[in-house]
C-alpha positions as a Markdown table, in Angstrom:
| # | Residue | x | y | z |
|---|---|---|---|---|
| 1 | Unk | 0.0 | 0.0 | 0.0 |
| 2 | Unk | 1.6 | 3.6 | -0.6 |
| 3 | Unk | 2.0 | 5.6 | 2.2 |
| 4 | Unk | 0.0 | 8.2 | 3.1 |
| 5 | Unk | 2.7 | 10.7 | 3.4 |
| 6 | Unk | 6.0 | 10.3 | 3.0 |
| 7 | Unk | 8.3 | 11.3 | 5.7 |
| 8 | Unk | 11.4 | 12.9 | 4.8 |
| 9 | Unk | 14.8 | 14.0 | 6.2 |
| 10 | Unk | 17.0 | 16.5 | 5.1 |
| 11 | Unk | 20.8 | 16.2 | 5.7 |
| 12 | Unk | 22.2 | 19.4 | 4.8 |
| 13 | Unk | 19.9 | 22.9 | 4.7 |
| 14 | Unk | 22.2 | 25.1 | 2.5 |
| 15 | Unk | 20.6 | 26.7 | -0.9 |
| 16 | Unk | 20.1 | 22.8 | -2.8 |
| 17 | Unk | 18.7 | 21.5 | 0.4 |
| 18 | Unk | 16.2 | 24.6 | 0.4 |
| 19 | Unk | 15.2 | 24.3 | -3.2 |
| 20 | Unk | 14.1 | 21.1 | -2.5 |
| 21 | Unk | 12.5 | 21.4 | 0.6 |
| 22 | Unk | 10.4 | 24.1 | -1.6 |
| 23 | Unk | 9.6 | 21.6 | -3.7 |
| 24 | Unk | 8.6 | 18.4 | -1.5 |
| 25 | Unk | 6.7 | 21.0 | 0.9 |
| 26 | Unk | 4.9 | 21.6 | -2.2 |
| 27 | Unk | 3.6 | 17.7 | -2.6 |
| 28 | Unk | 0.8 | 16.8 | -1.0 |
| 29 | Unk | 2.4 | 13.4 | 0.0 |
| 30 | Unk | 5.0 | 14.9 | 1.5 |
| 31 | Unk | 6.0 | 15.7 | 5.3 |
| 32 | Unk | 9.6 | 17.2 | 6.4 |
| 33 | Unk | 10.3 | 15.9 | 9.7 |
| 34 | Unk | 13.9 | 17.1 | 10.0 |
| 35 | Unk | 16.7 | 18.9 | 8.9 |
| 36 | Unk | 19.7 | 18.4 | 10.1 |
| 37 | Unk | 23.0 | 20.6 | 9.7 |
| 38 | Unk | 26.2 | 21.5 | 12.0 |
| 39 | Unk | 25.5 | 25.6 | 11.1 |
| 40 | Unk | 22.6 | 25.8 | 13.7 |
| 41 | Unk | 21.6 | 29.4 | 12.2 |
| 42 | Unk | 20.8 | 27.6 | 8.9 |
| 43 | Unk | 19.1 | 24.4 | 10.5 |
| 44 | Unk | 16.4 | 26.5 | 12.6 |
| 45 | Unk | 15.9 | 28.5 | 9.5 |
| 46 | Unk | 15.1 | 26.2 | 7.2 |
| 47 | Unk | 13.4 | 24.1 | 9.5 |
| 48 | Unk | 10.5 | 27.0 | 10.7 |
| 49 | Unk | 10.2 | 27.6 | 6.9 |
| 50 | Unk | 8.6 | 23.9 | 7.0 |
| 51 | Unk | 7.4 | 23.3 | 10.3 |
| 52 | Unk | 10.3 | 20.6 | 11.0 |
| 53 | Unk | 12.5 | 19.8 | 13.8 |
| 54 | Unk | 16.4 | 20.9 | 13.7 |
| 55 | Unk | 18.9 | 18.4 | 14.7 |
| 56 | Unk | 22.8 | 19.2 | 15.0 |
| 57 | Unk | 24.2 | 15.9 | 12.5 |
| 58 | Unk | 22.2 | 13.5 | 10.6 |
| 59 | Unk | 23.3 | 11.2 | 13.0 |
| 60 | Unk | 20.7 | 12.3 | 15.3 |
| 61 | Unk | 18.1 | 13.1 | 12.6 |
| 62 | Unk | 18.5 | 9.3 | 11.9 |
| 63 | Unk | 18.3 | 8.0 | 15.7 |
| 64 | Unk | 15.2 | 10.4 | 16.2 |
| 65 | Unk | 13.2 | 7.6 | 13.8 |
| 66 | Unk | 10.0 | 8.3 | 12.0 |
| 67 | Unk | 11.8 | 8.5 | 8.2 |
| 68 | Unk | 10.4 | 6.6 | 4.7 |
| 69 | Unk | 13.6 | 8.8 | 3.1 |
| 70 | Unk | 16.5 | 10.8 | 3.4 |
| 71 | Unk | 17.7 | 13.6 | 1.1 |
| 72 | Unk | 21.2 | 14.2 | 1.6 |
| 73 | Unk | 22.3 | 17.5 | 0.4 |
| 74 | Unk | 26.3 | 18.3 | 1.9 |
| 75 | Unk | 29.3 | 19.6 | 0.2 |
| 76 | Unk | 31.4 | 17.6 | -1.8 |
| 77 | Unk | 33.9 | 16.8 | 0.7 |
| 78 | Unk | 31.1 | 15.8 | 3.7 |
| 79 | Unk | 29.7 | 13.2 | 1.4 |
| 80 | Unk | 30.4 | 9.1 | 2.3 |
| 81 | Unk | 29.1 | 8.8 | 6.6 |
| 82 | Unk | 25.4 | 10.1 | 5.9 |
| 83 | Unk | 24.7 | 7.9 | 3.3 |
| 84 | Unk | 25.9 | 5.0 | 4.6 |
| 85 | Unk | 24.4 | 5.5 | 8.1 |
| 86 | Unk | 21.0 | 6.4 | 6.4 |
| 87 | Unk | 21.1 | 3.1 | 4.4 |
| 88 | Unk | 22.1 | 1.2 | 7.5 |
| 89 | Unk | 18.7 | 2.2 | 9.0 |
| 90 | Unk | 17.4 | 0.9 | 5.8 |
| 91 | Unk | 16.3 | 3.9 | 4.2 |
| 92 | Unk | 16.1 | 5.0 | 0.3 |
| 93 | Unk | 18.4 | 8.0 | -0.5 |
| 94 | Unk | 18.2 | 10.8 | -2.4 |
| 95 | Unk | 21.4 | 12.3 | -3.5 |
| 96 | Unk | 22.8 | 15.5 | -4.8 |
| 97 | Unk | 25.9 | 15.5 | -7.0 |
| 98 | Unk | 28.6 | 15.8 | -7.0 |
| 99 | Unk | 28.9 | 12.3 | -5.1 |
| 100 | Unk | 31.8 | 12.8 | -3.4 |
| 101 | Unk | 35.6 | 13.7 | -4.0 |
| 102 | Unk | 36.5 | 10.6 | -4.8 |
| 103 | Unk | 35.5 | 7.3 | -6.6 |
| 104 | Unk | 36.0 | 5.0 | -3.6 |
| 105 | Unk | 33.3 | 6.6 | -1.6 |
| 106 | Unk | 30.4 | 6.3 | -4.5 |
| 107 | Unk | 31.2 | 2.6 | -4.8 |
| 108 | Unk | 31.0 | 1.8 | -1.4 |
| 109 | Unk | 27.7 | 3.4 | -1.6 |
| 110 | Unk | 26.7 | 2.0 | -5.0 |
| 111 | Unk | 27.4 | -1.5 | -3.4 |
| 112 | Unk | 25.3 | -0.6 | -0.1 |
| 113 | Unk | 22.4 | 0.4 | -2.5 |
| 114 | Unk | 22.4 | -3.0 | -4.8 |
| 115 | Unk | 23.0 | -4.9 | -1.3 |
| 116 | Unk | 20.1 | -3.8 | -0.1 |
| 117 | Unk | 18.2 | -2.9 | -2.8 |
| 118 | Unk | 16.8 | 0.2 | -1.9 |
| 119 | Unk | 15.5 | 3.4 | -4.5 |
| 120 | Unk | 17.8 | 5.7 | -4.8 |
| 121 | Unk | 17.9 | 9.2 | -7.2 |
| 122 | Unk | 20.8 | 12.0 | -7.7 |
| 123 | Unk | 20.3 | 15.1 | -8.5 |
| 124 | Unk | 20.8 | 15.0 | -12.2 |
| 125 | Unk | 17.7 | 16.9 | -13.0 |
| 126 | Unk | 19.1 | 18.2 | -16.3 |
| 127 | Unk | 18.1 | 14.1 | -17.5 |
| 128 | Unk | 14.2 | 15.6 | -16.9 |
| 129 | Unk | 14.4 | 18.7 | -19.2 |
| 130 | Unk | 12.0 | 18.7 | -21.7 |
| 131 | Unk | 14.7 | 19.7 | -24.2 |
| 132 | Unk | 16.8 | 16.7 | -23.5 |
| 133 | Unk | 14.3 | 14.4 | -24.4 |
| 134 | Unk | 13.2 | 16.2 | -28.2 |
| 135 | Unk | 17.4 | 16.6 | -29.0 |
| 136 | Unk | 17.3 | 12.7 | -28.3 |
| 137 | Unk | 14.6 | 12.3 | -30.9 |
| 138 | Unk | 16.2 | 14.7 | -33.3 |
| 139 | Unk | 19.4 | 12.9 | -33.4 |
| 140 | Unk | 18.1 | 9.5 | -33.6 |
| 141 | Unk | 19.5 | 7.4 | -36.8 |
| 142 | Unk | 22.3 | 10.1 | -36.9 |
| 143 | Unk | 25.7 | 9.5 | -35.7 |
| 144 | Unk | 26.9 | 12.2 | -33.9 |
| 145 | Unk | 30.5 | 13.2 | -34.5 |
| 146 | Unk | 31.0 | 16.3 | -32.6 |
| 147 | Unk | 30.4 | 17.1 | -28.8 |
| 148 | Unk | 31.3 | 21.1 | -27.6 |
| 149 | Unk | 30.6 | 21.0 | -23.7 |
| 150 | Unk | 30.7 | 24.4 | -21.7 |
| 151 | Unk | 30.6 | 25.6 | -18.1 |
| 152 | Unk | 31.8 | 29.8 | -18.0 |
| 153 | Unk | 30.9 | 30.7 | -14.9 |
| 154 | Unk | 31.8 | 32.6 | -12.0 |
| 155 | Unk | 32.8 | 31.2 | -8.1 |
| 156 | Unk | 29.8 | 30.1 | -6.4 |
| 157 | Unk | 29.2 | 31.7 | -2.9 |
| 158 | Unk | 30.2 | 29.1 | -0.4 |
| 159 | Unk | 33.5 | 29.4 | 1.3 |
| 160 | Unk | 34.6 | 25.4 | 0.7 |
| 161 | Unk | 34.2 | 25.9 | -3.3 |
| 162 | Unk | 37.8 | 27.2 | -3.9 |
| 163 | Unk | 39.7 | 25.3 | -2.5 |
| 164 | Unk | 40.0 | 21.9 | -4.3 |
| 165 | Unk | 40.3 | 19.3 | -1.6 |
| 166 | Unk | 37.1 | 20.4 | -0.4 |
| 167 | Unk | 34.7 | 21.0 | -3.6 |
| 168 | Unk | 36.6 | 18.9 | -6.1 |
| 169 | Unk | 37.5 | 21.7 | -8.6 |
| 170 | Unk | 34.6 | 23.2 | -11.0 |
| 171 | Unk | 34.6 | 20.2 | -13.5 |
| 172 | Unk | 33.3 | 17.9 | -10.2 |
| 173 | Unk | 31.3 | 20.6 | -8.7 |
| 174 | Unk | 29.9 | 21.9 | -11.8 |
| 175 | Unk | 30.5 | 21.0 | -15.1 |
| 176 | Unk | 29.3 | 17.2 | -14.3 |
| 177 | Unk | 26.0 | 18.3 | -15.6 |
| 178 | Unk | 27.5 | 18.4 | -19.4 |
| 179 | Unk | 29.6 | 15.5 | -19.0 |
| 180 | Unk | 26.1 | 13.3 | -18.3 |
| 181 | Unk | 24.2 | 15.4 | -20.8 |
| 182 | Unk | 26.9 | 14.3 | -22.9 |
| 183 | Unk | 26.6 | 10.4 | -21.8 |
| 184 | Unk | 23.1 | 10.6 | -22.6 |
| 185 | Unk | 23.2 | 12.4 | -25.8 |
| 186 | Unk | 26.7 | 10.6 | -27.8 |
| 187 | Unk | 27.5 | 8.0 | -25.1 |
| 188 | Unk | 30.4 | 6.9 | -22.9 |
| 189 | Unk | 33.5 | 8.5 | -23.1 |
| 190 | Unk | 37.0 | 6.0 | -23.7 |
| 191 | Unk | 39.9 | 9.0 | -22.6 |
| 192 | Unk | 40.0 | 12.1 | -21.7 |
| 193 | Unk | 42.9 | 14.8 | -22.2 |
| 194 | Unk | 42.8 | 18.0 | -19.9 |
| 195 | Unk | 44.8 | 21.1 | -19.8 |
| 196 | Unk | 44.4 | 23.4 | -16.8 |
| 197 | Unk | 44.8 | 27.4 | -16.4 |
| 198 | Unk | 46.5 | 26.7 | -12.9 |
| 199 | Unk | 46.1 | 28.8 | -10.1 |
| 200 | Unk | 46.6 | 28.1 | -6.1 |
| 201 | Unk | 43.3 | 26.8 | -5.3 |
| 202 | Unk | 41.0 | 25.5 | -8.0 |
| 203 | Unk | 41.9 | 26.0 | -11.8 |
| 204 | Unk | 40.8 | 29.2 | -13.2 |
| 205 | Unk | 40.3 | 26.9 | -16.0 |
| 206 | Unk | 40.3 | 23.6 | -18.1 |
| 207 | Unk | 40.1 | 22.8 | -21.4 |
| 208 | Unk | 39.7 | 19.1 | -22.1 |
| 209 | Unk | 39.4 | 16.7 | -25.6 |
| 210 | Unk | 37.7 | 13.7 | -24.8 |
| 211 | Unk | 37.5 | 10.5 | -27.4 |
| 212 | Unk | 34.0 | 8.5 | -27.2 |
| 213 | Unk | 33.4 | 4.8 | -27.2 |
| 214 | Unk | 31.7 | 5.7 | -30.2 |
| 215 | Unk | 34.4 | 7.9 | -32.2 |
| 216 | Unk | 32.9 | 10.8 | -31.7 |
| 217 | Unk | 34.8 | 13.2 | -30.6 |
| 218 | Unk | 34.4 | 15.9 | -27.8 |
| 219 | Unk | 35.8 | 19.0 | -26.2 |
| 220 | Unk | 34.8 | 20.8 | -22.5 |
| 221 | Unk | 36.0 | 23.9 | -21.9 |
| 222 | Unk | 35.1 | 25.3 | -18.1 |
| 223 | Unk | 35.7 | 29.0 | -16.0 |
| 224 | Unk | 35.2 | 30.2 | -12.9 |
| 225 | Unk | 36.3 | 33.9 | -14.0 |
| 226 | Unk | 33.1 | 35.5 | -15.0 |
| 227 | Unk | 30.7 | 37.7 | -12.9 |
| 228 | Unk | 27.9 | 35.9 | -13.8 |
| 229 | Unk | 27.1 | 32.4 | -15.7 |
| 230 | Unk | 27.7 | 32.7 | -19.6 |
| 231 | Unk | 27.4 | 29.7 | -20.6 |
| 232 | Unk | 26.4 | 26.1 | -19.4 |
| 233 | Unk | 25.4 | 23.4 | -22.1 |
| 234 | Unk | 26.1 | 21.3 | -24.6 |
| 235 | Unk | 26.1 | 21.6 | -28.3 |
| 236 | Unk | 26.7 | 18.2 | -30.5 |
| 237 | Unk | 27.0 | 18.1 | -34.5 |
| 238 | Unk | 26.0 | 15.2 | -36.6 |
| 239 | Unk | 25.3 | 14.7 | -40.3 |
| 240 | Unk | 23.2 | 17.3 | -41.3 |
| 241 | Unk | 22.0 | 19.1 | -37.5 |
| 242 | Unk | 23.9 | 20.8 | -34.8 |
| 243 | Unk | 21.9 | 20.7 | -31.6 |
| 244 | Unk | 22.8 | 23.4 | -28.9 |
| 245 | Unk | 21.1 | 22.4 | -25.2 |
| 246 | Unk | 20.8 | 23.8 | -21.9 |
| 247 | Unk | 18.9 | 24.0 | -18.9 |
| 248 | Unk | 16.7 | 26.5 | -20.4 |
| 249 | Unk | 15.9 | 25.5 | -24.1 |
| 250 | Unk | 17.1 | 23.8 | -27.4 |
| 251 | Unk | 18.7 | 25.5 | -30.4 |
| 252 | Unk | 18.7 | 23.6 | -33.8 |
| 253 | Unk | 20.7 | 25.0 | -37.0 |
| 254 | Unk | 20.5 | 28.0 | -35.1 |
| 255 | Unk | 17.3 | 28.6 | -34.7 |
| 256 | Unk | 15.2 | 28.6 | -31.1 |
| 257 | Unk | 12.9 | 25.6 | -31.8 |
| 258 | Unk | 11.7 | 25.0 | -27.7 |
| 259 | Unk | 12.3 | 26.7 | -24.6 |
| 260 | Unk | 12.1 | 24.5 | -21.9 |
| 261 | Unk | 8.9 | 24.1 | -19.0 |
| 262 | Unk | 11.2 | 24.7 | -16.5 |
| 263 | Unk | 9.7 | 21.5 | -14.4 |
| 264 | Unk | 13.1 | 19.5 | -14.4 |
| 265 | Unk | 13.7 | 20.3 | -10.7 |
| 266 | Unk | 10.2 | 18.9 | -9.6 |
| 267 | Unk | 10.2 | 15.8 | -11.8 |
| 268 | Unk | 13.6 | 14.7 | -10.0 |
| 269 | Unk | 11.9 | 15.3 | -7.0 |
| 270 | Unk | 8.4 | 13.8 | -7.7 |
| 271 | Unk | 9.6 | 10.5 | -8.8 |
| 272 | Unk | 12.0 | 9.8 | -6.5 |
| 273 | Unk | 8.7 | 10.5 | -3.7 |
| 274 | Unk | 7.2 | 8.0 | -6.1 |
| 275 | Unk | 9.2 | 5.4 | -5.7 |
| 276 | Unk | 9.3 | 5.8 | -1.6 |
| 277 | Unk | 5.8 | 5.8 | -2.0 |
| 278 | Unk | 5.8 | 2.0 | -3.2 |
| 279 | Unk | 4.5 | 4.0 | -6.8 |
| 280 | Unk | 5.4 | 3.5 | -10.5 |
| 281 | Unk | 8.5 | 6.0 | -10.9 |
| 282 | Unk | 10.3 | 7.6 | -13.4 |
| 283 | Unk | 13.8 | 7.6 | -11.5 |
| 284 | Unk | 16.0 | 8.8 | -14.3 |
| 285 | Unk | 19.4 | 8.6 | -12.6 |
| 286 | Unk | 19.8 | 6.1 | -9.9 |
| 287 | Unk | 23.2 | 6.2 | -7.7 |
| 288 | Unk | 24.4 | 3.4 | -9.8 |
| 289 | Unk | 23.9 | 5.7 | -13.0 |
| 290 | Unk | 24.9 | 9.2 | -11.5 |
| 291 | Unk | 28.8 | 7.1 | -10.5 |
| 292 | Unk | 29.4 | 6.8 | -14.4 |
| 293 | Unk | 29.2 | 10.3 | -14.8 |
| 294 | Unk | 30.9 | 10.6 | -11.6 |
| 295 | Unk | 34.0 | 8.7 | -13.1 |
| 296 | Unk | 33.8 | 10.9 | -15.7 |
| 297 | Unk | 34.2 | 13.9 | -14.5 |
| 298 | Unk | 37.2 | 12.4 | -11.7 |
| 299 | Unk | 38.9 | 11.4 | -14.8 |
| 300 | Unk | 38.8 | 14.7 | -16.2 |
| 301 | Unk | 39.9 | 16.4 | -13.1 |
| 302 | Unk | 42.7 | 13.4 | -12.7 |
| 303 | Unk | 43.9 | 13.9 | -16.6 |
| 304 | Unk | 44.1 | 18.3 | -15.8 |
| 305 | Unk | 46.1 | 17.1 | -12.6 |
| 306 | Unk | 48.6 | 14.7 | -14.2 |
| 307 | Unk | 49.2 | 16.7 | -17.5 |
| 308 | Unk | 48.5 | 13.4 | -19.7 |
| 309 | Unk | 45.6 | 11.9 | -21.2 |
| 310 | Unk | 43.5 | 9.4 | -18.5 |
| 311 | Unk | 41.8 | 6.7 | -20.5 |
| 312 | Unk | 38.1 | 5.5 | -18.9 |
| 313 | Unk | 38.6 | 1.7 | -19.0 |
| 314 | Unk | 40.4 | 0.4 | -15.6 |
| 315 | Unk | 39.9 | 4.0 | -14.2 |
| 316 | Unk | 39.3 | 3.8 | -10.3 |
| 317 | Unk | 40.7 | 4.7 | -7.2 |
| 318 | Unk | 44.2 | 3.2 | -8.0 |
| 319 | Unk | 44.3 | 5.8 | -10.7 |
| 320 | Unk | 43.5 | 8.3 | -8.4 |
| 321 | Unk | 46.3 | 7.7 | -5.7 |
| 322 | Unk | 48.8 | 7.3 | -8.8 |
């Protein structure tokens, strides 16, 4: 029998975990029981936004009871403990990307999940644009050829983003997004080649080639420079078509042909409710899925690191400590 209301947990109440507390306070399924975050200041204020207790760690969010889900929504670098220690209480996870800094950590929470065999989502919710789905139909029976990934952006406002060992870099942190648009749209990706603008701190900027499975090839070029965001998408040629996407609408030949509903960031949300609820669910990128473009993107950020192409097939965390 679905549940009458789904009780959720929120690990984490930064700006993510408040967009989607806006959203799931939205559902009519939906109850917030608790949000839990070290930064008391941001807990309590989140928390009387939704009418939901405030705990200090998720530890005790978890050993309060009462929770069909948990939504963990931490930095990069406090990713790994809340996970596991939700699945050990046997709950279904929702997770936002990145994963984690590392490759180890995602696995040993990919292998928790298909152990236990619990629903799980990531917050891919680019894979639920309306866009994403007609550029798929436009490009079927066409080899694509050509992949032109972007992320020119400026420094998010957090303190942990700049420095590396904390947020990943911008290719983790950010430009994941294109590099699973990119997995959906021209497929897996066999090596990567990046070249960063150093600084102390994250990279001003990379610009990476990467070689598909399919022999397509691709480029991703990334800043942090800019006052504002320029740029974020993906643009990939074939015979005949060049497809520009986004998060806000598709270009084709040049031309405008849809702007997007803007209802990505509910769907990601309402189906992973669904699938707590016992319902049929559209859950677009399980943890298992979101890991591949996880790889990806630790590849890239591996290959800018080491000066020399990184090829995908044996990647893992021996690569990473080499």
């Amino acid at each position: 029998m679905p549940l009458e209301k789904a009780r959720i947990g929120l690990i984490g109440a930064g700006n993510v975990a408040a967009r989607h507390a806006d959203v799931l306070s939205g559902f009519p399924d939906v109850r917030i029981v608790g949000i839990a975050d070290p930064d008391s200041h941001k807990a309590e204020a989140l928390a009387s936004k939704h009418g939901a207790p405030t705990y200090g760690g998720h530890a005790d969010l978890l050993d309060a009871g009462g929770l069909d889900a948990v939504y963990v929504c931490v930095p990069p670098f406090a990713h790994g403990n809340p996970e596991l220690d939700s699945l050990s209480c046997n709950l279904p996870i929702f997770v936002e990307k990145p994963l984690a800094l590392d490759l180890a950590t995602g696995e040993k929470i990919a292998a928790e999940l298909a152990r236990r065999g619990l629903p799980s989502a990531v917050g891919h919710h680019w894979r639920y644009l309306d866009v994403l789905a007609e550029a798929a139909d436009r490009l079927a029976g066409r080899e694509v050829r050509l992949a032109l990934g972007h992320w020119l952006d400026k420094v998010p406002p957090v303190g942990w983003w700049l420095d590396p060992e904390l947020s990943g870099g911008q290719i983790v942190e950010q430009a994941v997004h294109v590099l699973d648009l990119a997995r959906v749209l021209v497929g897996e990706v066999a090596m990567v080649h990046a070249v960063p603008a150093a600084r102390e701190g994250v990279d001003w900027a990379t610009a990476a080639v990467l070689r598909f499975e399919s022999g397509a090839a691709g480029m991703l070029a990334t800043t942090c420079l800019l006052e504002h965001k320029h740029r974020a998408g993906l643009e990939v040629h074939a015979e005949g078509i060049a497809l520009e996407i986004g998060e806000t609408r598709l270009v084709v030949n040049g031309e405008v042909v849809r702007e997007d509903s803007g209802a990505a960031k509910q769907a990601v949300d309402r189906e992973f409710v669904n699938a707590v609820r016992g319902e049929r669910a559209d859950i677009r990128v399980p943890y298992e899925e979101a890991l591949r473009t996880h790889r990806l993107a630790l590849a890239v950020a591996e290959s800018a690191r080491r000066g020399e192409p990184v090829t995908l097939d044996g990647f893992g965390k021996g690569a990473l400590d080499g």
